[in-house]
C-alpha positions in Angstrom: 17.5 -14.3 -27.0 19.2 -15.4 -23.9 20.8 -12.8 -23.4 17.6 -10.5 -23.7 16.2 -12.3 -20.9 19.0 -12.1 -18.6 19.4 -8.1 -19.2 15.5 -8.2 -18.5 16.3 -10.0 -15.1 18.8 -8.0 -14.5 17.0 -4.2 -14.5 14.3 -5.3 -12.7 16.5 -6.8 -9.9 18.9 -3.2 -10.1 15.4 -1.4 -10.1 14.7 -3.4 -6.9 18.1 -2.5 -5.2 17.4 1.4 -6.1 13.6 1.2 -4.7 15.0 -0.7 -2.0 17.6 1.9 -0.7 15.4 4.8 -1.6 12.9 3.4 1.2 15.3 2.2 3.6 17.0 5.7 3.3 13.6 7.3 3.6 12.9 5.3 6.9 16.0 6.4 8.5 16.1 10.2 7.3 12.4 11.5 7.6 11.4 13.0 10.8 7.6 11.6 11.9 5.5 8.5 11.5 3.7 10.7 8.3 6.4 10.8 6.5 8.0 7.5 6.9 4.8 5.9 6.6 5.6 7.1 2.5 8.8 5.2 2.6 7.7 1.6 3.7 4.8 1.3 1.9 5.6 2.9 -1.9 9.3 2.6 -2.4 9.9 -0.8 -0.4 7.5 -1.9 -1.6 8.0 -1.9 -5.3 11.3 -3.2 -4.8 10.4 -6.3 -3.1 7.7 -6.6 -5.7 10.9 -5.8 -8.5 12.8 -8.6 -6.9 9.8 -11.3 -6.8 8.7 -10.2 -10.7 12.3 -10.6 -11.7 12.3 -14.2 -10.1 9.4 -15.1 -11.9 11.0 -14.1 -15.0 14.3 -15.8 -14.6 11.9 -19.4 -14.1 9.7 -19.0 -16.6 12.3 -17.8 -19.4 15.2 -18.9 -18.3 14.5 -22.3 -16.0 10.8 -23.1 -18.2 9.3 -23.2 -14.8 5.9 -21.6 -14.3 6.3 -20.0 -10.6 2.8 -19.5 -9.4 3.2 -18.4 -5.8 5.7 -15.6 -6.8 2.4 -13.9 -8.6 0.8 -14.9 -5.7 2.8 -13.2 -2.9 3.2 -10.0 -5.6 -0.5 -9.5 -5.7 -0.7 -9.9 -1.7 2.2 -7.5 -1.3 0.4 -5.1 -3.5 -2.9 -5.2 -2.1 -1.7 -5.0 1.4 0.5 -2.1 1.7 -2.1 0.3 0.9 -4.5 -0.9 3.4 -1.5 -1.4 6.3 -0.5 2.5 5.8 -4.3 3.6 6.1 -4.1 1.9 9.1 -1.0 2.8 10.4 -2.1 6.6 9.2 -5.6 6.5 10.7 -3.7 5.2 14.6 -1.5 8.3 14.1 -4.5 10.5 13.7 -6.1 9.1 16.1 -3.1 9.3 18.6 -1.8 12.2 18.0 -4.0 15.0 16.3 -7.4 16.8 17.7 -10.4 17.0 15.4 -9.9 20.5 15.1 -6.5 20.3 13.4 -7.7 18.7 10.9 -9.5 20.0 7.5 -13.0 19.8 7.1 -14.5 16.5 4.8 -16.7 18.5 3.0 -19.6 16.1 3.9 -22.4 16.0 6.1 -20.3 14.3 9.0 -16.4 14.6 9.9 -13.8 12.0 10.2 -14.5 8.5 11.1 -12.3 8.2 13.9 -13.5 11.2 15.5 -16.8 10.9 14.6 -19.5 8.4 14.1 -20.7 8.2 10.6 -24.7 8.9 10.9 -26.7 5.3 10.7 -28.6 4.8 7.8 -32.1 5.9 7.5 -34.6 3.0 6.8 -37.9 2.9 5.1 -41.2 0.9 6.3 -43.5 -0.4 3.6 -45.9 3.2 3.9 -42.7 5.3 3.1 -42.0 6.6 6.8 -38.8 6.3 8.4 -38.8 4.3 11.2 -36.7 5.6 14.4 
């Protein structure tokens, strides 16, 4: 069963290696911030997350340790990237493209960093709103 656990370990640490390369490769080679924004934040990630998932595993079935902060600093890393590229996407935007080369939202108001979102409409006690 050993042996199991080991060739467990041991694909999730190569699948962490390939994700790993894939995103480094993808940060050198693709041309603008849109593009290598992709690399960082979906290949890179997954391969760190491989490595730390494939440490858990190798304390908990191999060692009989419980590794707590590993899970920990997985579910940070994963929460994280997304909202560091939407930010690192919405500074590009921001930076470097007009409002008008952009597509339309399909709502009642535009982009938020061109445009303000409207302020909510509030209701007095007789049903009016008030300005």
């Amino acid at each position: 069963m050993e042996m199991f656990y080991e060739i467990l370990i041991t694909v999730f640490l190569v699948l962490a290696g390939i994700f790993g390369l894939a995103g480094s490769f993808g940060l050198v080679k693709l041309r603008d911030t849109m593009q290598r924004l992709h690399a960082p934040t979906k290949a890179t990630t997954l391969g760190v997350g491989s490595v730390l998932i494939a440490s858990m595993l190798y304390f908990g079935l191999i060692k009989g340790q419980l590794s707590f902060h590993e899970l920990l600093i997985t579910i940070f890393l994963f929460l994280t990237a997304p909202i560091t590229a939407n930010f690192i996407a919405k500074t590009y935007m921001a930076m470097n493209m007009k409002p008008e080369d952009i597509p339309e939202t399909e709502r009642a108001y535009g982009w938020a960093i061109f445009e303000d979102p409207p302020q909510p409409v509030v209701i007095d006690d007789e049903g009016q709103e008030e300005a």
